[in-house]
DRENLO-948335 format. One record per residue (C-alpha): x, y, z; residue in three letters. Coordinates in steps of 0.001 Angstrom, whole numbers, padded with zeros to 6 digits, always signed. Example, Ala and Ser with C-alpha at 12.3 -4.5 7.8 and 13.67 -1.06 7.14 Angstrom:
residues 2
+012300-004500+007800ALA/+013670-001060+007140SER/
END
This chain:
residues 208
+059359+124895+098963UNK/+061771+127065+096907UNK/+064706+126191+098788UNK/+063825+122265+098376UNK/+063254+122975+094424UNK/+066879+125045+094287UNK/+068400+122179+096255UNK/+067288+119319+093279UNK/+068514+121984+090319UNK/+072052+122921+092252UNK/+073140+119152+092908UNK/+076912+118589+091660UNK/+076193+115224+089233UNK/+078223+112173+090395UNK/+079536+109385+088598UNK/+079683+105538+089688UNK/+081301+102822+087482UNK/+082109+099013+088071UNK/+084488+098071+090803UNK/+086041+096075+087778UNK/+085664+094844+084082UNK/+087704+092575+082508UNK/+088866+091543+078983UNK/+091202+089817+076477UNK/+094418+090859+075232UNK/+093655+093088+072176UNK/+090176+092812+073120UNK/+087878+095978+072893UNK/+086422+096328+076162UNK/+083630+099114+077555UNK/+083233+100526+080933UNK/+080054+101899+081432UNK/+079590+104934+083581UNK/+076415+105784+085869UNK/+075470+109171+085737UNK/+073097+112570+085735UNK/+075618+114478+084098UNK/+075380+114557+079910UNK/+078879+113736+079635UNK/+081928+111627+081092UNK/+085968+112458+081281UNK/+087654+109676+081175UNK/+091544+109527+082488UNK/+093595+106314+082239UNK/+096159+106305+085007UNK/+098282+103304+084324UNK/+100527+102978+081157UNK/+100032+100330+078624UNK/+095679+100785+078933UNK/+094437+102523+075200UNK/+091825+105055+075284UNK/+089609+104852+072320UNK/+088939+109118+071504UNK/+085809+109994+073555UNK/+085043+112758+071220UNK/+084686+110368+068543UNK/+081516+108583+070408UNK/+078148+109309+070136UNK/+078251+108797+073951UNK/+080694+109691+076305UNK/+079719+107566+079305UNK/+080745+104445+077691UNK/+084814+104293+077590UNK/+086035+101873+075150UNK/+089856+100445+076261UNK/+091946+097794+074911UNK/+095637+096558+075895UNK/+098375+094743+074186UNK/+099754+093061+077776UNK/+097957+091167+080409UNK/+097970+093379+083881UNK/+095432+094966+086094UNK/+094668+098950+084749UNK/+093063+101944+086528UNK/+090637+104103+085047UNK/+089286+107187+086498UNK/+086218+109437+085725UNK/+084135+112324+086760UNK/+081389+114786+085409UNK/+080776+118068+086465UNK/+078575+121057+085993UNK/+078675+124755+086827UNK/+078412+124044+090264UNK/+081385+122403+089874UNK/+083146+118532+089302UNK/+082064+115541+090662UNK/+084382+113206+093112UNK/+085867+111003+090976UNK/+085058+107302+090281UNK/+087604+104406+089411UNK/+087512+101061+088510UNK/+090370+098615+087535UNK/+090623+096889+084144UNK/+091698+093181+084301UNK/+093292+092475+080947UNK/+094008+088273+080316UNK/+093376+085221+082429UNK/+094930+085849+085513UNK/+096654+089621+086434UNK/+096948+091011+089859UNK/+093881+093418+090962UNK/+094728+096867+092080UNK/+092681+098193+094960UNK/+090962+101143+093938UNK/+088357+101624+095887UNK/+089351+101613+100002UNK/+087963+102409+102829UNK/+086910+106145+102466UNK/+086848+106537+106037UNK/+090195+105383+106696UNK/+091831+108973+106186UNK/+088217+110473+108622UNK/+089389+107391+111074UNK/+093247+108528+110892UNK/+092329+112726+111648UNK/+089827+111781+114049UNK/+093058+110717+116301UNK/+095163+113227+115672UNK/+095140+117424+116576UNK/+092624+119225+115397UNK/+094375+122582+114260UNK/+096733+120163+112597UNK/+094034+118136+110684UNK/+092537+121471+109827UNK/+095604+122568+108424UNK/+095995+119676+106120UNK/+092732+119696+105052UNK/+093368+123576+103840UNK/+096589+122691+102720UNK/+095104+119804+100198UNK/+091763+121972+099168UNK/+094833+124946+098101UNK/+096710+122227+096189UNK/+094182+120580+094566UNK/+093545+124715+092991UNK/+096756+125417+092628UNK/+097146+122078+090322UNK/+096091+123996+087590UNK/+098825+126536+087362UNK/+101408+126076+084440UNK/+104456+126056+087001UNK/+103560+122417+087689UNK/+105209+120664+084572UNK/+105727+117072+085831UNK/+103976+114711+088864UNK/+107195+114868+090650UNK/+107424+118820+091036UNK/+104160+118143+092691UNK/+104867+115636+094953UNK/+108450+117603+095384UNK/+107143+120841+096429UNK/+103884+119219+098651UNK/+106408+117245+100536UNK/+108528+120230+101453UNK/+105351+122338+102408UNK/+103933+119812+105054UNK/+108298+118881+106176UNK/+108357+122617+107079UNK/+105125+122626+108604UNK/+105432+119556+110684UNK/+108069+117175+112519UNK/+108791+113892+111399UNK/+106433+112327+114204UNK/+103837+113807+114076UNK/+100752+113326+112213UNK/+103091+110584+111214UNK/+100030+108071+111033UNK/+097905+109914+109136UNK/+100713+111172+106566UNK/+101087+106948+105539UNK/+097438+106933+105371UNK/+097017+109895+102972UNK/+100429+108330+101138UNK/+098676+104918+100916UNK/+095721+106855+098847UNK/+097991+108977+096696UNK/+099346+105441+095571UNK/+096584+103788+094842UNK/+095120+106537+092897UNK/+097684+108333+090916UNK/+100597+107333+088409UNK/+103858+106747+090397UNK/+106017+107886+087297UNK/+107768+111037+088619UNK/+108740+112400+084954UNK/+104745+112078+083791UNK/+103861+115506+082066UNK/+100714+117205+083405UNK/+098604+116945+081145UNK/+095282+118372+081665UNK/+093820+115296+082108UNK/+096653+114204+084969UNK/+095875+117666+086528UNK/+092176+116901+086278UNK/+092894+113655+088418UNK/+095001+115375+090927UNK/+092959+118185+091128UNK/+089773+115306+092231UNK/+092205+113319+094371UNK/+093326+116222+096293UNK/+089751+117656+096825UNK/+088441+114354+098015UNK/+091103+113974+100910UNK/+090730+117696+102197UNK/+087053+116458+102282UNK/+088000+113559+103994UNK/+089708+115592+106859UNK/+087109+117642+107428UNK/
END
């Protein structure tokens, strides 16, 4: 019975929000988030989407957002306690009549399909290698998105040829896009290190 009862008080909270919401140019718009957790972070990942200050609601698991130019925006959130943060959550923000959806949400298998085909000792070494990075994130040496994406690419060259793995590399590549910012001269911010940090954990999950 005790180990049931420890189980309920040690859960890591998670977060779930809408696959989208949508809104007018200049519009305030809220995305509501679904969680255990008291409180939300909130990153926006795309530029031109405005973050109203969470610490200036009474509630942070209500973002408020608004944009000056019709497009298709992704948000990203995730709680956390001292067991440690949840996998993140995003949703896309569809500002005007008619922008383009970004996919935010694929298949989360696709990266389990991908290793399941490949070698073992090789998946396990990616997994590793992701789980390190998503730690090592946090270190002030990392100054920009493309230092990180500079030095990750020359780690996993050096460890493997061009051919293989080669499948699930474009897999893992096709998630880094659709998750992160693709502007190389970004600053890290803490909340761009936050999102990296929950990207890169959830694929060395994934290839476990």
């Amino acid at each position: 019975m005790l180990n049931i009862v420890l189980l309920v008080f040690l859960q890591i909270p998670t977060v779930d929000l809408p696959a989208k919401v949508t809104g007018q140019i200049g519009a305030f718009i809220t995305i509501p988030a679904k969680t255990e957790s008291k409180s939300v972070k909130w990153v926006s990942v795309d530029k031109g989407l405005n973050i109203f200050p969470v610490d200036l609601l009474k509630d942070s698991k209500t973002l408020i957002v608004t944009a000056q130019s019709e497009g298709a925006y992704r948000v990203f959130a995730y709680a956390g306690n001292e067991f440690g943060p949840s996998d993140p959550a995003f949703t896309t923000v569809l500002i005007g009549e008619n922008p383009e959806p970004i996919p935010v949400n694929p298949t989360e298998s696709d990266i389990t399909k991908a290793a399941s085909k490949e070698n073992k000792d090789s998946v396990k070494w990616l997994s590793m290698f992701y789980a390190q990075l998503s730690t090592d994130i946090q270190k002030p040496e990392y100054e920009t998105l493309g230092s990180v994406f500079k030095t990750a690419k020359k780690t996993i060259d050096d460890k493997f040829k061009p051919e293989e793995l080669s499948n699930l590399r474009s897999v893992i590549g096709k998630r880094l896009n659709e998750k992160l910012p693709k502007d190389a001269e970004l600053k890290l911010t803490q909340d761009v290190k936050d999102l990296l940090t929950a990207t890169f954990s959830q694929i060395a999950k994934e290839l476990k």
